[in-house]
Every structure is written in structure tokens, then in C-alpha cells.
Steps between C-alpha positions, in 0.01 A plus 500: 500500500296768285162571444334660242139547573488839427190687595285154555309548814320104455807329498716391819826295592610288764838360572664277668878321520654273702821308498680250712801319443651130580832302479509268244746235330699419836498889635735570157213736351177737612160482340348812495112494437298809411158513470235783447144501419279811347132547543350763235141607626279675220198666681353672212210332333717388119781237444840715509789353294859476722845442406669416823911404465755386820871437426669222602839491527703377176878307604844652309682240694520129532518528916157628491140295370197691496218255445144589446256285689239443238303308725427822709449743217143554464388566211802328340724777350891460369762789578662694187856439452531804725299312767163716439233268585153673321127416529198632322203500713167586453365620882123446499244742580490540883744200532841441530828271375783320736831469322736331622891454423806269696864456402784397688852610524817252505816565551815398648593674900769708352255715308253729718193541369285754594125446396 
């Protein structure tokens, strides 16, 4: 991922990913999940405007489903066509945000997917 902060000494990132993976539909297929989840600290004393974007990966072929987990996106955000999932935040004075983002990966055993 990039960052653009620039020379902004009040802002700072966290990140972290995880993944695990599962046999589904009678061992025929693999469900990949991928999950990771941001924390933007502002510790100067005004609101600072952030445009944070993760990618998710966007299928070519039928073998593979890539399915976001709405339920675990926090705050709710949709990917692009080109699986660029974007929030606008506002990080409060001497606060912080949590974002957080889950998809999951299907495909069939003959394809290798590599996360």
C-alpha cells in the first residue's frame, strides 16, 4: 500500500492483515479470507481530513469469487471497479479512527492463489 502524508508530523498509521483459509463445497474449492484493519492517530490539537484507499482483489475469471464482507467493513465502503475500496475520514483532534475491511477469496483447487 502507499501513503501520502507528506511532511505531517500529527498524523500516524497502523496496520494490520490477516488471512486464513478453509475447504468448502465438499473439499472441491478454498475460501480465502483477508482481513486488515487501520488505526489513524491525529495528535495535534485540529480535526485532519484523510483519504485512506486498500485494494481488493477484482476476478478476470469465472474459477475465482472475490466477495467483500460488508458486514466487516467498518465504516461501510464499496471497492471501484478496479477493487479500490476509499474512505474519507475526518481524525479528531487528539483522537483517532479504526477502519476496518474483509473479503474472501473463492476458487476452485486447480487455481493457486496467493494472497
Amino acid at each position: 500500500y502507499s501513503m501520502g502524508w507528506g511532511s505531517e508530523d500529527h498524523l500516524e498509521v497502523s496496520r494490520q492483515r490477516g488471512t486464513s483459509k478453509e475447504e468448502v463445497a465438499l473439499g472441491r474449492k478454498i475460501r480465502h479470507t483477508d482481513w486488515c484493519h487501520i488505526y489513524l492517530s491525529n495528535t495535534s490539537d485540529t480535526p485532519q481530513k484523510v483519504t485512506v484507499t486498500e485494494r481488493i482483489p477484482v476476478s478476470e475469471i469465472e474459477e475465482v469469487k472475490v466477495t467483500l464482507l460488508e458486514r466487516k467493513v467498518r465504516p461501510l465502503a464499496e471497492p471501484d471497479d478496479n477493487g479500490h475500496v476509499k474512505w474519507n475520514v475526518t481524525v479528531p483532534a487528539a483522537g483517532h479512527e479504526e477502519l476496518h475491511l474483509a473479503y474472501e477469496v473463492e476458487t476452485s483447487k486447480k487455481i493457486a492463489w496467493r494472497p
